[in-house]
C-alpha positions as CSV (number, residue, x, y, z in Angstrom):
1,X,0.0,0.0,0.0
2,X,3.0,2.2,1.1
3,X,5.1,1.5,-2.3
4,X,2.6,2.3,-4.3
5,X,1.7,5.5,-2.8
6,X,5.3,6.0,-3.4
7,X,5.2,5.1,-6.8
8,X,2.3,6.4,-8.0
9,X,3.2,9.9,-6.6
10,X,6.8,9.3,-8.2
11,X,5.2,8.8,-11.6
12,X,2.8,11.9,-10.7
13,X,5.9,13.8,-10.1
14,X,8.1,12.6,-13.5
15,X,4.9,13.2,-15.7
16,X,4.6,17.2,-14.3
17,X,8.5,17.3,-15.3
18,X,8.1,15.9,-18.9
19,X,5.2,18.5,-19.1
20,X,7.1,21.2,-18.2
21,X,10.3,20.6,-19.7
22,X,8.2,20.0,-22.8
23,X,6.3,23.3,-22.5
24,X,9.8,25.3,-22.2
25,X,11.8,23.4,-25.2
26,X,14.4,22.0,-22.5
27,X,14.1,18.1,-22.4
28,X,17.0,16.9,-21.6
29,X,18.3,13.3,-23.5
30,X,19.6,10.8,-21.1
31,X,23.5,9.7,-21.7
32,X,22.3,6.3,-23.3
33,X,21.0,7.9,-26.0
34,X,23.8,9.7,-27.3
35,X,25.7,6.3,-26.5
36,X,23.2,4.8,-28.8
37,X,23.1,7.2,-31.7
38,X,27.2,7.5,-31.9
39,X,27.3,3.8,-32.0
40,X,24.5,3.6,-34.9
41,X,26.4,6.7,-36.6
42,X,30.0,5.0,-36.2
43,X,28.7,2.1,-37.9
44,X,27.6,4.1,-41.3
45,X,31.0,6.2,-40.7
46,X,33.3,3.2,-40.0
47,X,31.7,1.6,-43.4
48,X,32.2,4.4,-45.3
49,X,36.0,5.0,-44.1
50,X,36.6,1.7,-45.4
51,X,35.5,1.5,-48.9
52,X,37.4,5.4,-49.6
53,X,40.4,3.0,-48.2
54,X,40.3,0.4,-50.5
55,X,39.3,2.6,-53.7
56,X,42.1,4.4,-52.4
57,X,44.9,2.0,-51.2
58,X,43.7,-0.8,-53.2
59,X,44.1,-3.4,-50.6
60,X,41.1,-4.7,-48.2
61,X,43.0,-5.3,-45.3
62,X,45.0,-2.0,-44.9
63,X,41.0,-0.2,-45.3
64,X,39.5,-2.8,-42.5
65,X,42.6,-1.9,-40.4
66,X,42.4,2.0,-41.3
67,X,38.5,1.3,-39.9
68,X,38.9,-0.9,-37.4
69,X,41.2,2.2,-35.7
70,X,39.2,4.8,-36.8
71,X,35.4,3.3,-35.4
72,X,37.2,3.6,-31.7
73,X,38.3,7.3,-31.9
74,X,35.8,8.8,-33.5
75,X,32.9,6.8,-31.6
76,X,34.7,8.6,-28.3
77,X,34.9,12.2,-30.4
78,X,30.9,12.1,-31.0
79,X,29.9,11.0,-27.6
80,X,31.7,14.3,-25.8
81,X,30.5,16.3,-29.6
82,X,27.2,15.3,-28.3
83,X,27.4,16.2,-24.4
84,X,28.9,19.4,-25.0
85,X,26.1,20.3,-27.6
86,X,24.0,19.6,-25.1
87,X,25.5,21.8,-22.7
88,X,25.2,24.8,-25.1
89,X,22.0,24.2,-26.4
90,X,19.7,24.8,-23.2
């Protein structure tokens, strides 16, 4: 009986701050989702990175190895692109 007292005012609470951050433009995304769009955006990127290495290099595994490396940095660039746009955007 407690808990859900709890709960249900917990909910109450959360839907009045969705409301209002909605009303003011200033939702906030949580971390995992900027986790999950680098990772969806490194995949395109890391794809692409390869096949301008082999039409450039000629030679598949020097573009899967210019990849691999690159997927790892850039994955890591985004993800603080992304927080500090964030930061500046409220």
């Amino acid at each position: 009986m407690l808990a859900d007292k709890l709960i249900e005012r917990k909910l109450k609470v959360q839907r009045k701050a969705d409301l209002e951050a909605e009303k003011t433009g200033k939702r906030k995304q949580p971390k995992w989702v900027s986790i999950a769009k680098s990772v969806s955006w490194r995949a395109v990127g890391t794809i692409d990175t390869m096949v301008i290495s082999y039409f450039i290099t000629g030679e598949l595994t020097l573009a899967i190895s210019i990849g691999s490396i690159e997927v790892f940095s850039k994955m890591i660039l985004y993800y603080f692109h992304e927080r500090l746009w964030e930061k500046f955007t409220k």
